[in-house]
Backbone bond lengths (Angstrom), bond angles and torsions (degrees), N, CA, C in turn:
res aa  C-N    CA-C-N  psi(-1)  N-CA   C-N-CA  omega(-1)  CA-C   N-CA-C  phi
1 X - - - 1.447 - - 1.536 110.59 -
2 X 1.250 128.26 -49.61 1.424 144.18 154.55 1.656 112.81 -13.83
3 X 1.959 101.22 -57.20 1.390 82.18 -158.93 1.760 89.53 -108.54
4 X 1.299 109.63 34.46 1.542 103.81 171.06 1.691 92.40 -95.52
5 X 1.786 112.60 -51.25 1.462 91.73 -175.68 1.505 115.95 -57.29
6 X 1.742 123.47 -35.27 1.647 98.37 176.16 1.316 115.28 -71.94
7 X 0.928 153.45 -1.67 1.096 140.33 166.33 1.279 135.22 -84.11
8 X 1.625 114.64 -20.37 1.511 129.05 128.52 1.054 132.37 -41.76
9 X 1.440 120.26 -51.06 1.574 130.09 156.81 1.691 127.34 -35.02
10 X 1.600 99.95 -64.65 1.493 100.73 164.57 1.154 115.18 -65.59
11 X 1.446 121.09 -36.51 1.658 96.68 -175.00 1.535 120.57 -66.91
12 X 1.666 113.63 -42.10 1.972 108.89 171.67 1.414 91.36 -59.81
13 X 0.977 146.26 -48.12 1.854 133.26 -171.76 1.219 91.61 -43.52
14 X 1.416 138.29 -62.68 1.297 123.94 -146.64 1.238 108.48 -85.29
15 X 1.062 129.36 -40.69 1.316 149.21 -175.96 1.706 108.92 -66.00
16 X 1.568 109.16 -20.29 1.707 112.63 -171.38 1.740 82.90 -93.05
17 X 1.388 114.20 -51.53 1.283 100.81 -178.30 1.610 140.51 -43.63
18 X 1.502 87.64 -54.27 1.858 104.21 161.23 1.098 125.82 -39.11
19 X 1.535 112.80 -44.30 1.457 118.16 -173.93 1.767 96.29 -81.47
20 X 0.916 139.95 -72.95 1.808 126.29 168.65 1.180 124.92 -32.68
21 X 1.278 136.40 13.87 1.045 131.08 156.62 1.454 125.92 -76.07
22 X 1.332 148.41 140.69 0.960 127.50 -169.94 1.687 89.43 -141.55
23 X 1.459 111.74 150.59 1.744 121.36 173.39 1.306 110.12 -97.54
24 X 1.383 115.43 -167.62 1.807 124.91 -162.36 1.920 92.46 -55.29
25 X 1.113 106.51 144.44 1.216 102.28 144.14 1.599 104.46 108.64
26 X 1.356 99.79 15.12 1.405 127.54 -162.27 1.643 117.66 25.59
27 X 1.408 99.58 77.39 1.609 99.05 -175.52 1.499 121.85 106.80
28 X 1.630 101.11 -38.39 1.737 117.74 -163.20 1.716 104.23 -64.56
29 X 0.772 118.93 149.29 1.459 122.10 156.10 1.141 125.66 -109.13
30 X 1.685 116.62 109.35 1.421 129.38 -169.78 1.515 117.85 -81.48
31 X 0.785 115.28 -4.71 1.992 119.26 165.39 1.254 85.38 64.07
32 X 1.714 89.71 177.83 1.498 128.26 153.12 1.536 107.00 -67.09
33 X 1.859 95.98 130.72 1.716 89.68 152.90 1.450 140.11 -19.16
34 X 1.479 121.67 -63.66 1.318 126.46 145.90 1.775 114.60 -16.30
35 X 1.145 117.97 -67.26 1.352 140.47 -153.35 1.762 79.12 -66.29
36 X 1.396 121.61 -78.43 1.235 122.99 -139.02 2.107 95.13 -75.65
37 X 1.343 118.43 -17.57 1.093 118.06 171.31 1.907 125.10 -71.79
38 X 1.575 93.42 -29.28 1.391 96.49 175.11 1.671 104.02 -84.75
39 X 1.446 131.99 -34.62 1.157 124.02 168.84 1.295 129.97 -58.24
40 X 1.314 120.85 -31.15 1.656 120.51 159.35 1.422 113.37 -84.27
41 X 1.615 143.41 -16.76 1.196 125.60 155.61 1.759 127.40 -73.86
42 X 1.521 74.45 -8.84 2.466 68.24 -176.86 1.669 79.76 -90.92
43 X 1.402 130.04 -43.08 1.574 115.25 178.35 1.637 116.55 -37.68
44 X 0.959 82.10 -64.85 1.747 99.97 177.79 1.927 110.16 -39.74
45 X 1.309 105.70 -50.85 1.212 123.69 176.12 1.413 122.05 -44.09
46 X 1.451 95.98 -47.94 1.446 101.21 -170.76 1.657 110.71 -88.08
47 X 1.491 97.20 -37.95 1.636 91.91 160.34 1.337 133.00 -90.27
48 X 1.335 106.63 24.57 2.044 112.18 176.60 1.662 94.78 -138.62
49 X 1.152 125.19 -19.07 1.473 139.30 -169.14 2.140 89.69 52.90
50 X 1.067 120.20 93.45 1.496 137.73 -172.30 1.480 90.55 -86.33
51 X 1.239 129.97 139.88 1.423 151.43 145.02 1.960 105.16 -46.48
52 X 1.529 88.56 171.87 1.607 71.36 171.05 1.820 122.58 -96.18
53 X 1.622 102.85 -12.79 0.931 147.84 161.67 1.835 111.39 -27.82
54 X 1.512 83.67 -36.87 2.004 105.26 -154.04 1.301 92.54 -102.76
55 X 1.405 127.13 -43.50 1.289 132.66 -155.19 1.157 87.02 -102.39
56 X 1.266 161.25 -45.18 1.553 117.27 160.28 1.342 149.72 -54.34
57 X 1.480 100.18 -26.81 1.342 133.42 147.61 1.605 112.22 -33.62
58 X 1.433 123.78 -84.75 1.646 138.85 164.92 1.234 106.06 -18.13
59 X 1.732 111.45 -72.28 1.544 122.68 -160.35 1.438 100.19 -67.14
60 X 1.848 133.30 -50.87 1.354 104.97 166.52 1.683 118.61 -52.46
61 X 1.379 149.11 -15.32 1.395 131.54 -156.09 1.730 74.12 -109.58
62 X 1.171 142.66 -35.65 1.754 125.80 166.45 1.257 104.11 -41.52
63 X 1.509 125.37 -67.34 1.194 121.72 -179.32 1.557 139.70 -21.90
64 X 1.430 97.34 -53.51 0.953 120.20 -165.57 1.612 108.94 -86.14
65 X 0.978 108.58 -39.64 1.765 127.71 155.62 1.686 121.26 -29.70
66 X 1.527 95.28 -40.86 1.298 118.22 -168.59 1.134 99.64 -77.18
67 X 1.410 134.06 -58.01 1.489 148.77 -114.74 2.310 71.42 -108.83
68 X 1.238 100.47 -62.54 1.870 99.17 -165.55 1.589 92.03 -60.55
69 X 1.605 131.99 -64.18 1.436 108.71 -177.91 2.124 125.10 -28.12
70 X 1.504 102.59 -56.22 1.433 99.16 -179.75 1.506 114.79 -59.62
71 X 1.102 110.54 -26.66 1.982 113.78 -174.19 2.052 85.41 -66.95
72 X 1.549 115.78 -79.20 0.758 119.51 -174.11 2.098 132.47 -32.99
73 X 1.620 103.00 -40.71 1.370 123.56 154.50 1.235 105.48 -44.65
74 X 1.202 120.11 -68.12 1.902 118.90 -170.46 1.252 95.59 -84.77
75 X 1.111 156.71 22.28 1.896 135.43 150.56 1.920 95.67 -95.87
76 X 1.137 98.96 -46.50 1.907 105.79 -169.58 1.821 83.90 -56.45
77 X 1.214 116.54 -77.61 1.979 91.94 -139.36 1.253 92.94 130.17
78 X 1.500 91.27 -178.62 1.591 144.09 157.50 1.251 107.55 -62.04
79 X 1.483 150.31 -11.14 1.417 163.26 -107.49 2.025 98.17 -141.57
80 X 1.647 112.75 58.97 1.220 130.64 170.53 1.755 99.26 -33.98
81 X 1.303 124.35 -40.00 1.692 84.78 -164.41 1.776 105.04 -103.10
82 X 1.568 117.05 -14.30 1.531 140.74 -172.00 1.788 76.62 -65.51
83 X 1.148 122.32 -66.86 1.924 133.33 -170.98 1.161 89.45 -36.47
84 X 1.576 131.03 -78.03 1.576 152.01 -146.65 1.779 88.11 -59.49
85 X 1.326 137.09 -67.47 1.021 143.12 157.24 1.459 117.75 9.04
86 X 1.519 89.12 -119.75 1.737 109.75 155.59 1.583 108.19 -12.50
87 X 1.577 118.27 -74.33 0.904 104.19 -169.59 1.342 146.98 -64.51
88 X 1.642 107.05 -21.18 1.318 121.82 159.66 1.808 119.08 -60.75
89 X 1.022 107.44 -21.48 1.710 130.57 167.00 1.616 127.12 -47.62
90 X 1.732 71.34 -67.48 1.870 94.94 178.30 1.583 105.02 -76.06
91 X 1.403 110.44 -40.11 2.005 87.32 168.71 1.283 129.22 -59.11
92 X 1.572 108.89 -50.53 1.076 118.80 168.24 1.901 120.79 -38.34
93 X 0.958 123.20 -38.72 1.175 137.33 -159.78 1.819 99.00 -91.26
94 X 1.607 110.16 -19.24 1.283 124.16 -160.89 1.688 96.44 -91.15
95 X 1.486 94.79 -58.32 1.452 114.81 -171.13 2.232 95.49 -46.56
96 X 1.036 116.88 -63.63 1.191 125.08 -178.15 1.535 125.30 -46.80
97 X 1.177 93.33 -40.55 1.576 96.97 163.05 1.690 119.06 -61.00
98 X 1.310 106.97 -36.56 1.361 124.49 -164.42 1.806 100.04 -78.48
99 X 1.088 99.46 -21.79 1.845 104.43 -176.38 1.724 92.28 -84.32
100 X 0.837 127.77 -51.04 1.623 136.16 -179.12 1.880 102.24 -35.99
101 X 1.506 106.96 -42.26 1.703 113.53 179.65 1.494 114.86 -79.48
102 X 1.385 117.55 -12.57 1.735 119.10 -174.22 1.245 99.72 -94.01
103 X 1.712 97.73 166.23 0.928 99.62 153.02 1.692 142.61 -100.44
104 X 0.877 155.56 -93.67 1.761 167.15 -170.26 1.384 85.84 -107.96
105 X 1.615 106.20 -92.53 1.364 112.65 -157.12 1.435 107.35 -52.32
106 X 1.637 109.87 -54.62 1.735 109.34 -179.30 1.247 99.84 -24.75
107 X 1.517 108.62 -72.68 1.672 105.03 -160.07 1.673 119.96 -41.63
108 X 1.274 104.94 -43.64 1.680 102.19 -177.92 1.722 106.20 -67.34
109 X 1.080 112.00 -37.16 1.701 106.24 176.63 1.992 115.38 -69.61
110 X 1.393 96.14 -36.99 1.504 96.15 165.79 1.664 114.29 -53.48
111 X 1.643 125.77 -52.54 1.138 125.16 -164.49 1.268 91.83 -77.44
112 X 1.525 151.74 -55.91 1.308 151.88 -146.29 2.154 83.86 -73.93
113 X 0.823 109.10 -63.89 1.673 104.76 166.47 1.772 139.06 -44.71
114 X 1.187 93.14 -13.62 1.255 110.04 173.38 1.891 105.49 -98.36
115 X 1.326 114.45 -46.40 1.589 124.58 -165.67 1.879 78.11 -72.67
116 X 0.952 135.26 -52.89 1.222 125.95 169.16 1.380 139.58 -14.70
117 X 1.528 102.93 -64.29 1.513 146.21 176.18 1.137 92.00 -54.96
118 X 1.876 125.91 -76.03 1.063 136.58 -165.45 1.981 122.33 -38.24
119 X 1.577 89.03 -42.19 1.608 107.60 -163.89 1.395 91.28 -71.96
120 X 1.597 125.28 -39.77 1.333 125.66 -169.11 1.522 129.17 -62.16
121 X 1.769 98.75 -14.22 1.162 109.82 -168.04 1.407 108.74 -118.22
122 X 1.401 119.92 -18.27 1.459 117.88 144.13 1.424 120.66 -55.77
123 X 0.977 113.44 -64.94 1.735 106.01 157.32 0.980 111.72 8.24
124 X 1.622 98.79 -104.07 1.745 138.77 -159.51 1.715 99.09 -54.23
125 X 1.780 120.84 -25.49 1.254 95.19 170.16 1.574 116.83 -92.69
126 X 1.241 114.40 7.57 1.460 113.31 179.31 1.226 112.38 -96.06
127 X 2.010 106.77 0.04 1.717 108.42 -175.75 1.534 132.35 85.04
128 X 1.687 86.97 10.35 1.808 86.45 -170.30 1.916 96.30 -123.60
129 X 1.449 98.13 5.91 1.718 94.39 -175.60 1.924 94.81 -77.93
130 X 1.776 100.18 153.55 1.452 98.81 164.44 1.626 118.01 -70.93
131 X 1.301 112.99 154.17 1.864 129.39 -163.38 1.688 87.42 -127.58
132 X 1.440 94.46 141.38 1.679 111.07 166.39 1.831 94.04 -54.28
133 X 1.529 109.76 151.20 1.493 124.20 -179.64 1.413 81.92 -57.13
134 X 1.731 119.05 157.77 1.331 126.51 163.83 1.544 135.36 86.66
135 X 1.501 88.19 -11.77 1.850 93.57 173.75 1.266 113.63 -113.29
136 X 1.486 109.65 160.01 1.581 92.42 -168.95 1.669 100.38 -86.70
């Protein structure tokens, strides 16, 4: 009886542990390309209301976003601000393409959505933006 309860013991131990683990992204789950391309075009969607026309359009220039970020990841390095760089580059360069698929109004709701984005993330680095419950 003894070594049935330890052996119950270690197993929820192990099993409590497993489940607290969390990967990059503290917790987040970064998908497949695919994955993270259809999640910023139904975003996009709901805040540009996209045709379907548009949103295939988007999700190929996500795609492709995806495919130049990883080339770009493996030429940069270890090199935190050369990365920060580039990468402010390649959105930029992303975002623009993506204005090329809207129309008039889209475009003004894209930029009013972006100055948005922007404010949200000044915030969060000054410590006063809201955080999912649980992260520090």
């Amino acid at each position: 009886m003894k070594k049935l309860l330890i052996i119950c013991g270690l197993l929820f131990s192990v099993a409590t542990f497993a489940q607290a683990q969390q990967g990059q992204g503290g917790g987040r789950q970064m998908g497949t390309p695919e994955e993270r391309a259809k999640r910023s075009v139904d975003m996009l969607t709901e805040k540009l209301t996209l045709t379907a026309d548009q949103q295939t359009k988007v999700t190929a220039i996500y795609l492709e976003q995806n495919a130049n970020m990883k080339k770009l990841r493996d030429s940069v390095g270890d090199d935190r601000t050369a990365m920060r760089a580039v990468m402010t580059k390649a959105n930029e360069a992303t975002e623009t393409k993506i204005e090329t698929v809207l129309t008039a109004d889209q475009k003004k709701l894209f930029t009013a959505w972006k100055e948005e984005r922007k404010e949200m993330m000044k915030k969060r680095q000054e410590g006063g933006g809201q955080r999912p419950a649980g992260t520090k």
